[in-house]
C-alpha positions, 0 to 999 in steps of 0.5 A: 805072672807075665808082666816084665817076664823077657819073652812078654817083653820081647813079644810087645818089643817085636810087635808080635804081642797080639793079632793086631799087631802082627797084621799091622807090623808083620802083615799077617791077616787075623781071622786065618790060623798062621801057618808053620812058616808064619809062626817060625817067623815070629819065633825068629823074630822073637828070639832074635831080639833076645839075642840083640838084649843079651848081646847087648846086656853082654856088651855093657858089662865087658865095658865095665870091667 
C-alpha cells in the first residue's frame, strides 16, 4: 500500500512523483534514463523534506511539553 505511506507523500510533496513532474519542477526531460547524478538529486530532495517533517513534527512536540 502506498497511499499515505511518508516516501509517497514527500514524492508528490517534492514534485518527484512522476516523469512529468519532474521535468516541469526539476527540468529533467522524459524519454532519457536519468543519470547517477539526476537521481541522487532527487534523493536529495526527497529525504530533505523528510528531515523538514520530522524536524518540524520534532518541533511541535517540544512546544508541547
Amino acid at each position: 500500500m502506498t497511499k499515505g505511506h511518508s516516501v509517497f507523500v514527500a514524492q508528490h510533496a517534492t514534485a518527484t512523483c512522476c516523469r512529468g513532474c519532474i521535468r516541469k519542477w526539476h527540468k529533467m526531460q522524459p524519454g532519457r534514463e536519468l543519470s547517477r547524478v539526476q537521481q541522487d538529486y532527487l534523493v536529495d530532495v526527497i529525504m530533505t523534506w523528510i528531515q523538514m517533517e520530522i524536524d518540524r513534527y520534532n518541533q511541535k512536540l517540544n512546544e508541547e511539553y
